[in-house]
C-alpha positions in Angstrom: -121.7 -96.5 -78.6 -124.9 -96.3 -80.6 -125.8 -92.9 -81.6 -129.0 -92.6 -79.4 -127.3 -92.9 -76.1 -124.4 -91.4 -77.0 -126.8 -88.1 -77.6 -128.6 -88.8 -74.8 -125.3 -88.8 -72.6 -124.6 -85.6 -74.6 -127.3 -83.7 -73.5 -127.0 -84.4 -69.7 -123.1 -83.2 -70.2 -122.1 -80.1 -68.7 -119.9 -79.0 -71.6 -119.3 -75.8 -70.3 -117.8 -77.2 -67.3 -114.4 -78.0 -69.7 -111.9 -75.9 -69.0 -111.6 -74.3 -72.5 -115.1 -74.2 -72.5 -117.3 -71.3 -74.3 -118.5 -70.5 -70.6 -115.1 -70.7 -68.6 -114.4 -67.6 -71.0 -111.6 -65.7 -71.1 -109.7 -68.8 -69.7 -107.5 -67.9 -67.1 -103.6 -68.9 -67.1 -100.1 -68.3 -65.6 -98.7 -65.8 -67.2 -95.3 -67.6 -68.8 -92.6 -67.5 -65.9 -94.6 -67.2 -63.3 -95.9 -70.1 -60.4 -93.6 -71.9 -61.7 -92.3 -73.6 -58.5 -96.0 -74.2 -57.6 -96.6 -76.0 -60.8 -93.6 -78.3 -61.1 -94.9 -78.8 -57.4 -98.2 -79.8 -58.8 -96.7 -82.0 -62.1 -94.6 -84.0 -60.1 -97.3 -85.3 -57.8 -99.8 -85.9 -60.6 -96.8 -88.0 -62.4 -96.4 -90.2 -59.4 -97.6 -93.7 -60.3 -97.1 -94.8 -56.5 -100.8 -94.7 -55.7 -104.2 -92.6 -56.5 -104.5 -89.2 -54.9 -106.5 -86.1 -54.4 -104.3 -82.8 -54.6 -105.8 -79.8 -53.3 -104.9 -76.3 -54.1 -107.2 -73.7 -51.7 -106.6 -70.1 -51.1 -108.2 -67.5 -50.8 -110.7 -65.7 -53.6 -108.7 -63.9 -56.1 -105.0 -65.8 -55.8 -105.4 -67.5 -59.0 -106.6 -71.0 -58.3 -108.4 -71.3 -61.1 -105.5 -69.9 -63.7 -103.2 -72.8 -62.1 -106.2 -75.3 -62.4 -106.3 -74.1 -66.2 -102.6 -74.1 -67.0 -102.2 -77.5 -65.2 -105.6 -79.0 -67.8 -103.4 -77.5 -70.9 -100.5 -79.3 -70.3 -102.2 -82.4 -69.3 -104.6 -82.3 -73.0 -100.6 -81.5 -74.6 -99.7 -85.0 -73.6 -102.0 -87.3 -75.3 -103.0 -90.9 -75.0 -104.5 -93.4 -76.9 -105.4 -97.2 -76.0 -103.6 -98.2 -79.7 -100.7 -95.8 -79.7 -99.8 -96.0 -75.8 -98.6 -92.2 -76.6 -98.7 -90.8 -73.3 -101.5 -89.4 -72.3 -102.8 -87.5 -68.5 -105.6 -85.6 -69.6 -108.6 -87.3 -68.7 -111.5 -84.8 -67.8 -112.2 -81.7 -66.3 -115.0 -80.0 -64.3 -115.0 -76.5 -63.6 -117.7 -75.1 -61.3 -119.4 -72.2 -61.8 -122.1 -70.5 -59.8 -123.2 -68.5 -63.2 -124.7 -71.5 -64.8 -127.2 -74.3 -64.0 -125.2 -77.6 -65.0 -122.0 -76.4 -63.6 -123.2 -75.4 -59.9 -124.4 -78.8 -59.2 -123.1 -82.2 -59.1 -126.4 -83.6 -60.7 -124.5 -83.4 -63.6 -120.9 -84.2 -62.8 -120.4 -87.8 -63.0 -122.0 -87.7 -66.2 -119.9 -85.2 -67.4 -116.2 -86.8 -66.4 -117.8 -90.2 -67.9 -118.6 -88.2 -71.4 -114.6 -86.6 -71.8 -112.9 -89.8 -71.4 -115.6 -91.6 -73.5 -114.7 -89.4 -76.4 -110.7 -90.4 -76.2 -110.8 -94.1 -75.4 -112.7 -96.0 -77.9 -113.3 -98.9 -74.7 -114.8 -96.5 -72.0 -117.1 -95.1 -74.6 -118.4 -98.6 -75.2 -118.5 -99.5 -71.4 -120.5 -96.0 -71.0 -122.8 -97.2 -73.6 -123.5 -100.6 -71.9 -123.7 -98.7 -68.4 -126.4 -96.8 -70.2 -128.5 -99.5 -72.0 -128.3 -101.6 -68.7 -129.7 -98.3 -66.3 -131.0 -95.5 -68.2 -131.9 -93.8 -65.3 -127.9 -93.3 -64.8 -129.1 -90.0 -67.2 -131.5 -88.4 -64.9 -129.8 -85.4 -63.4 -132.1 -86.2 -59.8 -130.4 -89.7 -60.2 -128.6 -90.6 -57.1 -125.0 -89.1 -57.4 -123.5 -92.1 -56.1 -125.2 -94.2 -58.3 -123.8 -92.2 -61.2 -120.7 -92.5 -59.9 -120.6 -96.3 -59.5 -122.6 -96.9 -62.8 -120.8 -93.9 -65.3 -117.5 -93.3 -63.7 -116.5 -95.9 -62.4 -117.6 -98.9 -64.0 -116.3 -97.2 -67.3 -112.8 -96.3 -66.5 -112.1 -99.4 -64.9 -111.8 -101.1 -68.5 -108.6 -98.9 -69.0 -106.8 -100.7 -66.2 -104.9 -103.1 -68.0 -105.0 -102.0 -71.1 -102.9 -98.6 -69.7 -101.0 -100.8 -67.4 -99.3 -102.8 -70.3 -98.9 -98.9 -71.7 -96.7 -98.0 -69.0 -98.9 -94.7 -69.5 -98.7 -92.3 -66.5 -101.5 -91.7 -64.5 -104.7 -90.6 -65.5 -106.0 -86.8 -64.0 -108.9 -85.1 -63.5 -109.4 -81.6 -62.3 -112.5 -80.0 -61.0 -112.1 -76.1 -59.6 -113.7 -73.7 -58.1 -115.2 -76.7 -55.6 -116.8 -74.2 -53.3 -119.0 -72.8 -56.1 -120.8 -76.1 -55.6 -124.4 -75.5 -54.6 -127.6 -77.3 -54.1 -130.4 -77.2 -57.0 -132.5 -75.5 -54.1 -129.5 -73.2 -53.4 -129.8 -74.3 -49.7 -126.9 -73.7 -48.0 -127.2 -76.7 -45.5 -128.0 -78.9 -48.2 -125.2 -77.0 -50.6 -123.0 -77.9 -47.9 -124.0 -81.5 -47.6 -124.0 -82.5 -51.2 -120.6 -81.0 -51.1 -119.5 -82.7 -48.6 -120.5 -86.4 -50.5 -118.8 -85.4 -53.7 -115.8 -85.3 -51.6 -116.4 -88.1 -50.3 -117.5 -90.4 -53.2 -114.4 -89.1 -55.2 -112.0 -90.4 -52.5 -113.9 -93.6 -52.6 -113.7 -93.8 -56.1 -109.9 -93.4 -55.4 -110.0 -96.4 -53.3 -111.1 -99.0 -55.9 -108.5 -101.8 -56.5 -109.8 -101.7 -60.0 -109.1 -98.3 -61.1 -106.6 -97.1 -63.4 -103.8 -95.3 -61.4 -105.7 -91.9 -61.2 -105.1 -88.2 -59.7 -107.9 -85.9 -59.0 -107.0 -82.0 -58.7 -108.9 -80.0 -56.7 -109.4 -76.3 -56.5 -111.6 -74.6 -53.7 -111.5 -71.5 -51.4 -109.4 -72.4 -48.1 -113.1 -71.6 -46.2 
């Protein structure tokens, strides 16, 4: 990927929205020995190669969604891939929302943002990005259609990896994007909030659907309301 665009994806990244992010300070986990019933729960399904799913883990404010979201994204990044070692590898992005800061309480930037992480581990989705880019700058602009982003950044990327991690025998790829319900429109409307919710959801279980697609897992953390 040529420096420009790879800079220009930079900037339109949510970086805080990483998990061990500056911003997702202190970073909350399970305390050792504990949920652990719960997470084996959670590892087994995101190990099944059987076919792509969205997990969802809701409850109530305060239960500790987020730590499990956490711990589960450490252990994940602990198992690493690469396209020319075929070392296993699950981790392949995270989003964390946040209604505290501007690129992480919106999805203007989210698709850009789980495109950037896997970029910077597989040298073939970084040059896909790259081409995605050149062919449709516009894929940048934050007011940018999300599910244009989606097909043009995300999807059209990651779908390189299929074979490659096929031949791997790598286990599936995951994603995990918390604190879902901290999603809110740029005009903080809440029928709008509610709406562009409500299309994220959709366009991730689309993006599920593609015969293309690596085998993939997305976790999902959210408030059960």
């Amino acid at each position: 990927m040529s420096e420009g665009t790879w800079e220009k994806l930079s900037q339109v990244t949510a970086k805080g929205a990483e998990h061990d992010s500056r911003e997702c300070y202190p970073h909350p986990k399970c305390l050792e020995g504990t949920r652990v019933t719960l997470l084996d729960y959670i590892y087994g399904l995101l190990d099944k190669k059987e076919k792509n799913q969205i997990i969802w883990l809701h409850g109530k404010a305060g239960v500790g969604k987020s730590a499990v979201a956490s711990t589960v994204a450490e252990r994940m990044k602990s198992l690493k891939v690469t396209e020319q070692t075929c070392i296993e590898t699950q981790h392949a992005g995270t989003f964390f929302f946040s209604h505290k800061h501007t690129k992480q309480r919106t999805t203007s930037y989210f698709f850009a943002t789980l495109a950037y992480q896997p970029a910077t581990n597989f040298p073939s989705v970084r040059t896909h990005v790259n081409r995605a880019i050149l062919d449709n700058p516009a894929l940048l602009d934050p007011d940018k259609s999300v599910r244009d982003q989606m097909k043009g950044l995300f999807l059209r990327s990651l779908r390189r990896l299929q074979v490659r991690l096929r031949e791997c025998g790598s286990p599936p790829l995951v994603f995990i994007v918390d604190a879902l319900d901290e999603c809110t429109s740029e005009s903080l409307n809440e029928d709008k909030s509610k709406s562009e919710l409500a299309e994220l959801i959709f366009l991730l279980a689309q993006a599920l659907r593609d015969p293309e697609l690596p085998m993939t897992h997305i976790l999902v953390t959210s408030r059960s309301e």
